[in-house]
DRENKOLVEX-199499 format. One line per field, with one value per residue (C-alpha): chain; residue in one letter; x, y, z. Coordinates in steps of 0.1 Angstrom, whole numbers, plus 5000, padded with zeros to 4 digits. Layout:
BEGIN
vonu = [A ...]
marse = [A ...]
east = [X ...]
north = [Y ...]
up = [Z ...]
END
This chain:
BEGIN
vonu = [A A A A A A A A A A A A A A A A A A A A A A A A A A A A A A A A A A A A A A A A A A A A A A A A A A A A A A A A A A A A A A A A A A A A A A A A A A A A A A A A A A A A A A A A A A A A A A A A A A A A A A A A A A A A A A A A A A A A A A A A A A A A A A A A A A A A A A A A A A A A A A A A A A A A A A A A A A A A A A A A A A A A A]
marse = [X X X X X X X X X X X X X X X X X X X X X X X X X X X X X X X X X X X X X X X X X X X X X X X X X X X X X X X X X X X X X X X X X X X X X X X X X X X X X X X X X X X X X X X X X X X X X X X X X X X X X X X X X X X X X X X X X X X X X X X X X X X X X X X X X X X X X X X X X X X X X X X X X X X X X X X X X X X X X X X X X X X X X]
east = [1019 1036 1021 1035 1025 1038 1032 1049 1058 1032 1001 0995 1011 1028 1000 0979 1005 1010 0977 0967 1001 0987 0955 0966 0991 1021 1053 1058 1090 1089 1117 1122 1129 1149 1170 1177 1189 1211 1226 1237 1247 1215 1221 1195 1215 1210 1235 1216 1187 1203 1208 1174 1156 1183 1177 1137 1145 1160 1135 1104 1130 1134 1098 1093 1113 1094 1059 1052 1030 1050 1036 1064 1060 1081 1078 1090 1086 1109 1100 1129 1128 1094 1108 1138 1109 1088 1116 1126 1095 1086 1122 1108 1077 1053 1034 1030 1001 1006 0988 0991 0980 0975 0962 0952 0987 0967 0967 1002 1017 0999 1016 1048 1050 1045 1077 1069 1084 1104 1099 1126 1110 1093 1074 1098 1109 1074 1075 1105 1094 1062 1081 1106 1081 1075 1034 1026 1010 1003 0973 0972 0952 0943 0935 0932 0942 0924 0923 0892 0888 0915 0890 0874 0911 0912 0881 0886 0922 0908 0887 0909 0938 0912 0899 0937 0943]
north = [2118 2083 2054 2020 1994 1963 1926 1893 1889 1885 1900 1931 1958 1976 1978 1990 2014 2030 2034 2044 2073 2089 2089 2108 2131 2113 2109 2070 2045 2010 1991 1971 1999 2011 1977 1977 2019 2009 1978 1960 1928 1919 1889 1900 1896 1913 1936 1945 1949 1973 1989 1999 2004 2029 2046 2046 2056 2086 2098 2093 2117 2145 2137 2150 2179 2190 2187 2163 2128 2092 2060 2034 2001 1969 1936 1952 1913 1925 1947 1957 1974 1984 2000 2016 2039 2043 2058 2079 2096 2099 2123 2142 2145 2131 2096 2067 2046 2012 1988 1954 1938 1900 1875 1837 1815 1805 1839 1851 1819 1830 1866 1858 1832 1866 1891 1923 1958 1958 1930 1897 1876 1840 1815 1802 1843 1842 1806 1818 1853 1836 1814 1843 1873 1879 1899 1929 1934 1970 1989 1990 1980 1948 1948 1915 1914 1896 1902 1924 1945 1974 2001 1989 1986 2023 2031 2012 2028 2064 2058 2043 2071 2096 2077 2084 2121]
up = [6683 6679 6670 6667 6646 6657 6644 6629 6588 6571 6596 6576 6593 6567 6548 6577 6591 6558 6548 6588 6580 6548 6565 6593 6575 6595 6591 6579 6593 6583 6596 6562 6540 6570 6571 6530 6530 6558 6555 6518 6533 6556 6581 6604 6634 6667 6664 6626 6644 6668 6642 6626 6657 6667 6629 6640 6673 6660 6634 6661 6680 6652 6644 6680 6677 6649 6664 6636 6638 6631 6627 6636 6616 6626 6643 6679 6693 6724 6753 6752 6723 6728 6762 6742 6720 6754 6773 6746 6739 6778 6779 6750 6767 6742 6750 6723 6711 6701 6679 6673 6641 6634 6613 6605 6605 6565 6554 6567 6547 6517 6523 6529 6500 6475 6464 6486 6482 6512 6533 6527 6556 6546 6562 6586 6596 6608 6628 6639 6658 6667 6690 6705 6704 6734 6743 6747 6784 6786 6768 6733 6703 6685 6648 6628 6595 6566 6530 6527 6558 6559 6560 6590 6607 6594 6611 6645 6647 6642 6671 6691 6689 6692 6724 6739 6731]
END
């Protein structure tokens, strides 16, 4: 199974897809830890981008291989890119479930003005994508974010993934 966890800086995703990983005994991708293995000079251009998509796009594929669960974690604002992981896994024959998390503009600003493990983007990272991303039209799950409810994000996610097998 694949799962993508997709939202702007500062939503909540990381922590949700990580947590929503260990819960499910899955394999875990985040696309900032990604970015700072591959690259030592970030500029987060497109071609940079590229370039850690293509890294997850390759473990979701060994992941595959190996009958084993992934939860994807990154901002995926283009279909494009989302397209890139759908056609992928539809070749290796295995189908993807995506979730979207958000939260209050007051809250990410809080978020992204703390140090965090992986992640390098700010305040205006998050105006910025918020402008260019561009919606996800197909089926998938919306989660929001605050500070107190992960276990019901938990709970509602479970249920939904278990609604698609």
């Amino acid at each position: 199974m694949v799962i993508i966890v997709f939202g702007l800086p500062g939503s909540g995703k990381s922590y949700f897809a990580s947590r929503l990983a260990q819960q499910l005994g899955a394999l875990y991708v985040n696309s900032d830890q990604v970015r700072l293995q591959l690259i030592a000079d970030r500029n987060y251009s497109e071609t940079e981008k590229l370039q850690v998509y293509d890294m997850m796009l390759s473990a979701m594929a060994i992941a595959i291989s190996q009958q084993k669960d992934i939860v994807l974690d990154a901002t995926f604002y283009k279909q494009s890119i989302r397209t890139m992981f759908e056609e992928r896994a539809a070749i290796l024959q295995e189908s993807i479930l995506i979730i979207e998390v958000t939260a209050e503009e007051k809250i990410i600003r809080e978020r992204v003005s703390k140090p965090r493990e992986f992640s390098e983007a700010d305040f205006d990272v998050y105006l910025k994508l918020k402008t260019i991303a561009e919606p996800l039209e197909q089926d998938h799950l919306v989660l929001h974010s605050t500070n107190h409810n992960i276990d019901e994000m938990l709970q509602d996610a479970t249920k939904y993934i278990k609604s698609k097998k």
